[in-house]
KENUSE-539707 format. One line per 4 residues: number of its first residue (from 1); for each residue z, y, x of N, C-alpha, C. Coordinates in pm, 1 decimal, decimal comma. Example, Ala and Ser with C-alpha at 12.3 -4.5 7.8 and 13.67 -1.06 7.14 Angstrom:
1> 780,0 -569,0 1319,0 780,0 -450,0 1230,0 780,0 -330,0 1320,0 ~ 708,0 -225,0 1285,0 714,0 -106,0 1367,0 787,0 3,0 1290,0;
***
This chain:
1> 11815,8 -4372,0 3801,3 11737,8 -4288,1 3888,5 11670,2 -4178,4 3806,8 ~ 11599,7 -4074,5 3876,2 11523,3 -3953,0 3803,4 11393,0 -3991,6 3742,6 ~ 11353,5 -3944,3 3620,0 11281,9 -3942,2 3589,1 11116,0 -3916,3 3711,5 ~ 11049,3 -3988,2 3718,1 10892,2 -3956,8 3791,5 10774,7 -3943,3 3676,0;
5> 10693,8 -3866,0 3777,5 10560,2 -3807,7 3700,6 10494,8 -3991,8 3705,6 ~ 10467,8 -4041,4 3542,8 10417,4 -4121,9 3523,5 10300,1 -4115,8 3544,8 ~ 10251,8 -4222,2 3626,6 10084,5 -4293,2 3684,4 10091,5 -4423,4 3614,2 ~ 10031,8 -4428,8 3496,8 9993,2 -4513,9 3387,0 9884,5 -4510,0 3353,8;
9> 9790,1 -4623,0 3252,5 9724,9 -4633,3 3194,0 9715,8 -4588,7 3080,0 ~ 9627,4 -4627,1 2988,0 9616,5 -4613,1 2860,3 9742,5 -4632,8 2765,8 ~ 9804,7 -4488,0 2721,3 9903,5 -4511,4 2606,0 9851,2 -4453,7 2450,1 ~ 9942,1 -4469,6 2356,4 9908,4 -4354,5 2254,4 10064,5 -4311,4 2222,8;
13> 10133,8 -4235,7 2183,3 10267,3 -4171,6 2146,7 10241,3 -4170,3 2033,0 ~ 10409,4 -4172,8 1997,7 10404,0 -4172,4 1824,8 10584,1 -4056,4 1825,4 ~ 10569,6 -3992,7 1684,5 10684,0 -3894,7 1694,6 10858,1 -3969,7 1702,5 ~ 10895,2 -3884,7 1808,9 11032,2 -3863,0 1859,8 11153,0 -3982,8 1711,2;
17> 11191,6 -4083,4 1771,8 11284,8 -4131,0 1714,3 11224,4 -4258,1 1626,3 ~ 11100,0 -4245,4 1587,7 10988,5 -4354,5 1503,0 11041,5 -4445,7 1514,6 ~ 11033,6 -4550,9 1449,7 11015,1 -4651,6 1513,8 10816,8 -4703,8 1542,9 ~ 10808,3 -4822,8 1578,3 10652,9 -4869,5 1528,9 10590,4 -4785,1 1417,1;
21> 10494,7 -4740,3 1447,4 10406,7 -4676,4 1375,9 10270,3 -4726,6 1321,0 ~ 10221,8 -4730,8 1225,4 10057,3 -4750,4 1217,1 9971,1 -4676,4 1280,3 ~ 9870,7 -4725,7 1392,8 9789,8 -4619,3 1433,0 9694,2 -4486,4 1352,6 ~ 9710,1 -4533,4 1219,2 9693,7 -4383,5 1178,0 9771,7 -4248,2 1179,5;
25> 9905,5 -4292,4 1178,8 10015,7 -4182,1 1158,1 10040,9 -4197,2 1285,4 ~ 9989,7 -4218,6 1423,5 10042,7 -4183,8 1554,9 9945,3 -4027,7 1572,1 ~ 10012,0 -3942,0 1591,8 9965,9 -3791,6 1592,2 9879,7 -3752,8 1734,0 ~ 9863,5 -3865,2 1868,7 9812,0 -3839,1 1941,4 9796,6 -3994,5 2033,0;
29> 9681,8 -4015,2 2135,7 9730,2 -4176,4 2161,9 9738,3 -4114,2 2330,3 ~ 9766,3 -4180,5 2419,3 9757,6 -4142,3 2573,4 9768,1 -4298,9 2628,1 ~ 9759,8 -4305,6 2753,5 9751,3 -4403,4 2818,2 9812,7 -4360,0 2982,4 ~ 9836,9 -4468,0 3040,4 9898,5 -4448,5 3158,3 9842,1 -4612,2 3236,2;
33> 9779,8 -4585,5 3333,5 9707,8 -4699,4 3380,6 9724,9 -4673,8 3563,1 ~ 9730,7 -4783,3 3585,3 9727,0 -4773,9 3755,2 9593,2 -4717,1 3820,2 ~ 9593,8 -4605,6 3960,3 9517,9 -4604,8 3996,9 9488,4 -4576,5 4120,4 ~ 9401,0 -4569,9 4212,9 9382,9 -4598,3 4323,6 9258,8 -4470,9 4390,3;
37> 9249,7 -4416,2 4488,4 9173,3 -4331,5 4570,7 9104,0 -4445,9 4563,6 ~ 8960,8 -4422,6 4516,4 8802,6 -4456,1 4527,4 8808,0 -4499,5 4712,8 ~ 8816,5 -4418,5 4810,6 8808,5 -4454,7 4884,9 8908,1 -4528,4 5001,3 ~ 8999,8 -4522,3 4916,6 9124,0 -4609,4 4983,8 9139,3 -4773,8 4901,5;
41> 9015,5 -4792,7 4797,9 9028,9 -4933,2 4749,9 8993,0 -5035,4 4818,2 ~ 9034,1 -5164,4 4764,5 8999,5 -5274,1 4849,5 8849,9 -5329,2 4874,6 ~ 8827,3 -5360,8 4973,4 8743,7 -5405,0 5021,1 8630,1 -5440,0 4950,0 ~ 8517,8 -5351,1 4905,7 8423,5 -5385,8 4847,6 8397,2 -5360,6 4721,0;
45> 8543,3 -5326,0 4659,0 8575,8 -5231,8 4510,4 8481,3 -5095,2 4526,3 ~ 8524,2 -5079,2 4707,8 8523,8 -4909,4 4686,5 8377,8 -4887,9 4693,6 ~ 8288,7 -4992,7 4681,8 8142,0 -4949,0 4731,8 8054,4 -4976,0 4577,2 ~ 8150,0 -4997,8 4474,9 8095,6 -5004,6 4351,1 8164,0 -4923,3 4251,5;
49> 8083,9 -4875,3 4132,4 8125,8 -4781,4 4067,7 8263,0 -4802,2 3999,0 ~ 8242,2 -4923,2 3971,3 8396,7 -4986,9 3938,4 8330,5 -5133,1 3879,2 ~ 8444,9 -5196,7 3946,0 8437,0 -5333,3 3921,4 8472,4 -5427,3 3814,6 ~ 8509,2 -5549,9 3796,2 8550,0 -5637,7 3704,5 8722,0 -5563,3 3661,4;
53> 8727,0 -5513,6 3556,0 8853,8 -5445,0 3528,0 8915,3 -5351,5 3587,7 ~ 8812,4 -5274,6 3588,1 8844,1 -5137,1 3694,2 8721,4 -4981,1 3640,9 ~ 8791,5 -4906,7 3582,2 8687,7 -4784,4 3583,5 8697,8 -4672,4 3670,3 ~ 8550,5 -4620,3 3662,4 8520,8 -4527,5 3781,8 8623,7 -4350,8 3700,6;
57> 8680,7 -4281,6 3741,6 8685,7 -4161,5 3683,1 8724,9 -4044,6 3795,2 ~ 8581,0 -3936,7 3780,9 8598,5 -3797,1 3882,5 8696,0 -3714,7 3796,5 ~ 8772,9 -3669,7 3898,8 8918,8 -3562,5 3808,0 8929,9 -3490,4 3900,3 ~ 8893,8 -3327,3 3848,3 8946,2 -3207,3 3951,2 8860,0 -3206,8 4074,8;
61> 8739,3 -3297,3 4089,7 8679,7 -3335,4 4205,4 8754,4 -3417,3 4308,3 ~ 8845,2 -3518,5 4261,4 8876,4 -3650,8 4377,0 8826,4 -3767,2 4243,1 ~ 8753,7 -3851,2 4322,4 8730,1 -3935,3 4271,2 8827,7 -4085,8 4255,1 ~ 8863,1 -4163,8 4137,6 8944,1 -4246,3 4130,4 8914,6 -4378,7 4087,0;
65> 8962,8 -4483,8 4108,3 8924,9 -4632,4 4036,4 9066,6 -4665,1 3934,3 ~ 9055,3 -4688,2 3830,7 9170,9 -4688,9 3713,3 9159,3 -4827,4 3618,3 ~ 9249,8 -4894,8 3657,5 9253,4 -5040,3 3604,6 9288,3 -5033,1 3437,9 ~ 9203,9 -5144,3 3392,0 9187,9 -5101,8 3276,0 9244,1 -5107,6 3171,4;
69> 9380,5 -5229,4 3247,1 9481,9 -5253,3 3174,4 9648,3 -5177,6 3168,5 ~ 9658,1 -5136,8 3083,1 9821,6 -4994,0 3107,4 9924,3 -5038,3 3167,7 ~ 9981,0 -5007,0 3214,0 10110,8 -5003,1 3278,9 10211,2 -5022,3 3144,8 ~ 10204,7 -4886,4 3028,7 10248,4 -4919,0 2944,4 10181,2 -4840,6 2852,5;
73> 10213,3 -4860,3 2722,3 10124,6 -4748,9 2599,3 10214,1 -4687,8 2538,1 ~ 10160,4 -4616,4 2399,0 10204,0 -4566,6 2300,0 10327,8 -4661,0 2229,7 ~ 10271,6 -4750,7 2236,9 10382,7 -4885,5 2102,6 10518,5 -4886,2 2245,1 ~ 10457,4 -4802,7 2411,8 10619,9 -4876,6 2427,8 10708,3 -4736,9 2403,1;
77> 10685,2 -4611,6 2366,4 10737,7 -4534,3 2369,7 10830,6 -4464,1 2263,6 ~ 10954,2 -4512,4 2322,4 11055,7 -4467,3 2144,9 11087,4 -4318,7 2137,6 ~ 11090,3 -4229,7 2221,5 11132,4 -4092,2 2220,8 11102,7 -4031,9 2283,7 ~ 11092,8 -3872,5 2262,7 11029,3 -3833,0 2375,8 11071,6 -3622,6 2357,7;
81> 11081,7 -3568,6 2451,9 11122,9 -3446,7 2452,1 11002,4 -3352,4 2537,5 ~ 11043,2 -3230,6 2512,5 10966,3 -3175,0 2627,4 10990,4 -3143,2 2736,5 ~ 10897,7 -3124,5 2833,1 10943,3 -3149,2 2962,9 10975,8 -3007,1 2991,1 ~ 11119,7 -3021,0 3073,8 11172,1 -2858,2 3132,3 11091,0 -2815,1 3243,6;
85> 11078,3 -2693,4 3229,8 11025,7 -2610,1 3303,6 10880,5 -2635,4 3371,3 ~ 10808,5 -2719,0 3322,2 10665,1 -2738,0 3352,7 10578,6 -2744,4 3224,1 ~ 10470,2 -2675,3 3238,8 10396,8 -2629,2 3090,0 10346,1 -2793,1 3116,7 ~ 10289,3 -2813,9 2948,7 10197,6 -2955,6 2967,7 10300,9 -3068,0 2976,2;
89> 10431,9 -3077,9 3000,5 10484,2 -3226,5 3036,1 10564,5 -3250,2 2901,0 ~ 10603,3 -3361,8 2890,2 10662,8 -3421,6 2784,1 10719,6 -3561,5 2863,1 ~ 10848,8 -3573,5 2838,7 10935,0 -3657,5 2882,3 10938,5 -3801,9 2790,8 ~ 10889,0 -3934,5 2821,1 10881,8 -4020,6 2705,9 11023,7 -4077,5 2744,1;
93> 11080,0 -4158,1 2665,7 11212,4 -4299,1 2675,0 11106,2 -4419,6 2630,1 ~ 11093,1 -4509,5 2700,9 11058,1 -4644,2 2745,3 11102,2 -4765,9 2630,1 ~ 11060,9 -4851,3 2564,9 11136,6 -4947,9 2532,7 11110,8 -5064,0 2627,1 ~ 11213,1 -5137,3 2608,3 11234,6 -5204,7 2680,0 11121,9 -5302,6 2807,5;
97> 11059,3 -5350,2 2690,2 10902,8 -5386,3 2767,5 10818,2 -5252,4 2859,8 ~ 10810,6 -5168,3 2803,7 10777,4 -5072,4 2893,9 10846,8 -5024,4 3023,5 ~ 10987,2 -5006,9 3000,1 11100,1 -5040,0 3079,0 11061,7 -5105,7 3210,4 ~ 11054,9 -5201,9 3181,3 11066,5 -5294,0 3259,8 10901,8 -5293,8 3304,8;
101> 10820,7 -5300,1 3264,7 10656,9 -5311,0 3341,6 10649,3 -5172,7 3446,6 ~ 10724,1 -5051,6 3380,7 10735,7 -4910,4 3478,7 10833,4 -4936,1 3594,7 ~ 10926,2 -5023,3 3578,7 11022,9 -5074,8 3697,4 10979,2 -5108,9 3806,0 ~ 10880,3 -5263,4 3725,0 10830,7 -5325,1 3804,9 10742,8 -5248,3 3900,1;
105> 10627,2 -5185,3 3800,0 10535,9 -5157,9 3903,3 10622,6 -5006,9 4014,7 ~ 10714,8 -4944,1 3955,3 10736,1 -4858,2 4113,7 10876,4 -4917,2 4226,2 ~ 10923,8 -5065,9 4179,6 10943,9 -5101,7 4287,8 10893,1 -5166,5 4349,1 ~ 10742,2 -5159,3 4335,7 10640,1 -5220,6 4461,3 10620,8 -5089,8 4534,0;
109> 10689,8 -5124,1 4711,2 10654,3 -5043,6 4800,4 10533,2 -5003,3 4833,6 ~ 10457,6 -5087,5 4796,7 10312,7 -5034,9 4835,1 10217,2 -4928,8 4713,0 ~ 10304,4 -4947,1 4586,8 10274,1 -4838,1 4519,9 10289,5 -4690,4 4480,4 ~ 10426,5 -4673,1 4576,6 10465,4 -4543,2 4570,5 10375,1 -4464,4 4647,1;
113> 10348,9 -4310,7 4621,0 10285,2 -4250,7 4666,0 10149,1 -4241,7 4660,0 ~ 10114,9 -4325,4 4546,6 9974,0 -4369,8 4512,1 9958,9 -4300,5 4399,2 ~ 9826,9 -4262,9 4274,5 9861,4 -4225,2 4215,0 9832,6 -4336,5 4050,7 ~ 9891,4 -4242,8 3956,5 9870,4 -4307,3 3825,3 9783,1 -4241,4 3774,0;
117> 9697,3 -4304,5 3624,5 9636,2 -4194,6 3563,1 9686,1 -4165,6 3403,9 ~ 9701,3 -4064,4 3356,0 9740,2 -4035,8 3259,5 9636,4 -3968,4 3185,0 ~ 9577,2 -4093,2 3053,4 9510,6 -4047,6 2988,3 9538,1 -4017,5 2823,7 ~ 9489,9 -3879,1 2770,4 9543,8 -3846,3 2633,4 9423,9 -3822,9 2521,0;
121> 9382,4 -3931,4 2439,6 9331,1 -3908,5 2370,5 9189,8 -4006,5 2440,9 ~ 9094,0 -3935,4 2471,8 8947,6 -3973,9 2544,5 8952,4 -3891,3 2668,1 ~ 9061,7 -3794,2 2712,9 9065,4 -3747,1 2824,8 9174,6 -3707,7 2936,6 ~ 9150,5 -3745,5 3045,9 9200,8 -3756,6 3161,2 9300,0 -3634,6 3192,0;
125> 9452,6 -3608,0 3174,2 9498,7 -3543,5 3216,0 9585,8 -3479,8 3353,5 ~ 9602,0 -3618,9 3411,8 9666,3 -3544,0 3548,4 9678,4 -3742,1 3642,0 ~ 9660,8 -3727,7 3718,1 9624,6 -3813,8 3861,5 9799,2 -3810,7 3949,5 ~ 9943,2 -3830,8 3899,9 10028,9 -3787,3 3980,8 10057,7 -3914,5 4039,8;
129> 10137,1 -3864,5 4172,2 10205,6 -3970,1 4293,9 10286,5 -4038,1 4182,9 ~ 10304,7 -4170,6 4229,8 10459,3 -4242,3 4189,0 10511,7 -4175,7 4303,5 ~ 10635,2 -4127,2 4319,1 10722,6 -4043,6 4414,0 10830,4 -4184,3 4450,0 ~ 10899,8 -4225,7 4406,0 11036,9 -4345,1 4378,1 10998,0 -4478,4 4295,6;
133> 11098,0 -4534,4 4295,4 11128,6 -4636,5 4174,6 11171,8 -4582,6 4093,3 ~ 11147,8 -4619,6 3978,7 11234,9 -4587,7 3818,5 11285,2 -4643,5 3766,7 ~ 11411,1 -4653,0 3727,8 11482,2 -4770,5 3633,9 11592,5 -4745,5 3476,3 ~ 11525,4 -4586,0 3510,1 11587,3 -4524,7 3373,7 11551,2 -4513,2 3246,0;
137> 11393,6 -4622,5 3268,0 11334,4 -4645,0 3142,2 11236,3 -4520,6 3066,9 ~ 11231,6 -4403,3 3167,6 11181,1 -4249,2 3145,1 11054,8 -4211,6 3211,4 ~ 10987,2 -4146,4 3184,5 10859,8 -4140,2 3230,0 10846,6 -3985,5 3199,3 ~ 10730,8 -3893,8 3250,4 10723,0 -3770,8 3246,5 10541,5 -3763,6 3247,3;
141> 10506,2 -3706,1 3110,3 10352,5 -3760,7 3099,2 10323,3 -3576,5 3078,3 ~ 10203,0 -3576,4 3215,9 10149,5 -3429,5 3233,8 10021,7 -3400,0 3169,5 ~ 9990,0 -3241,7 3150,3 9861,5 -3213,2 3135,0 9841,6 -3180,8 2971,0 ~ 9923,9 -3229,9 2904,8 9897,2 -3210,9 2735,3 9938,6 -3050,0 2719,2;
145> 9851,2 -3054,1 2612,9 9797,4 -2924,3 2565,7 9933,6 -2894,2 2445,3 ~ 9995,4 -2753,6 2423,4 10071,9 -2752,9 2334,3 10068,7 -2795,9 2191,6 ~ 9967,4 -2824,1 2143,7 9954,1 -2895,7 2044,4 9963,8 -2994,2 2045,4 ~ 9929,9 -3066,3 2144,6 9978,0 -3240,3 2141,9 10133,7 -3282,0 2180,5;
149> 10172,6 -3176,7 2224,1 10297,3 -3198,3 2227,6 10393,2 -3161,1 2095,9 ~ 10325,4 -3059,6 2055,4 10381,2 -3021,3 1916,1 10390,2 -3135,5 1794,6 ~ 10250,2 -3224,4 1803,1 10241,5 -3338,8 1732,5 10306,9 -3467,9 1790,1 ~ 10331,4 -3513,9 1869,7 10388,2 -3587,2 1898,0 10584,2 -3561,0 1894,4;
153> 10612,8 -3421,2 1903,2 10777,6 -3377,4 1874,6 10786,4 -3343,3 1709,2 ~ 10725,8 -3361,8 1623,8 10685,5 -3303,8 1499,1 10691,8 -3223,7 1452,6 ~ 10694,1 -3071,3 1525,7 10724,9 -2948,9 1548,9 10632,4 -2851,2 1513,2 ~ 10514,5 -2912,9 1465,8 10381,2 -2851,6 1427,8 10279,7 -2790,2 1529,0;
157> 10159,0 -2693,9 1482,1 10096,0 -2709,7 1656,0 10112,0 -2587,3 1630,4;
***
């Protein structure tokens, strides 16, 4: 299937082809974590700032609840390109564990159309729909600044 705008938790990226890296020599970290409209959460979530494994975060002015555990991270990401024709995106390849946790979570029907959060570094870059299921192991992470993409392709900034 096509690549979708990843709605993840907390990742960090490491450069194109790596294998495992030490978190010092990872050139940028991001995250991709599940997340949910503040006011479309469950019952009683939505009347607290965020709950037992759940943070509060305002983006662009919609407010969101973002679980605190990733979908997938940095350690699952083996490669990664830049994304065509949209400034800010960068295309990751999945390993296998990641693979498969990004599968899982967009063939739950009730998660499509919801969004993810994609965070880079200490800050919040883009809130997108899961659109489909994914099973191509590919993800499309928005909002990075050309330098972080430069460091993460090792291309310089």
């Amino acid at each position: 299937m096509r690549s979708l705008l990843v709605l993840v938790f907390s990742s960090a990226l490491f450069q194109t082809g790596c294998g495992e890296q030490p978190e010092q020599n990872r050139p940028i970290s991001a995250a991709v974590p599940i997340a949910v409209y503040k006011a479309q959460a469950p019952k009683g979530l939505e009347r607290q700032s965020a709950g037992p494994g759940w943070q509060a975060v305002d983006f662009l002015g919609k407010h969101y609840l973002v679980a605190a555990s990733p979908i997938f991270t940095e350690r699952n990401i083996t490669g990664a390109r830049s994304g065509k024709g949209t400034a800010g995106a960068l295309e990751v390849v999945l390993d296998e564990a990641g693979r498969q946790a990004w599968n899982d979570f967009t063939a739950i029907r009730a998660n499509l159309n919801q969004p993810v959060g994609i965070k880079v570094g200490d800050r919040w870059t883009a809130f997108p729909a899961v659109l489909g299921q994914v099973s191509s192991g590919r993800a499309t992470l928005l909002g990075l600044t050309q330098e972080e993409i430069a460091a993460v392709l090792g291309t310089g900034g």
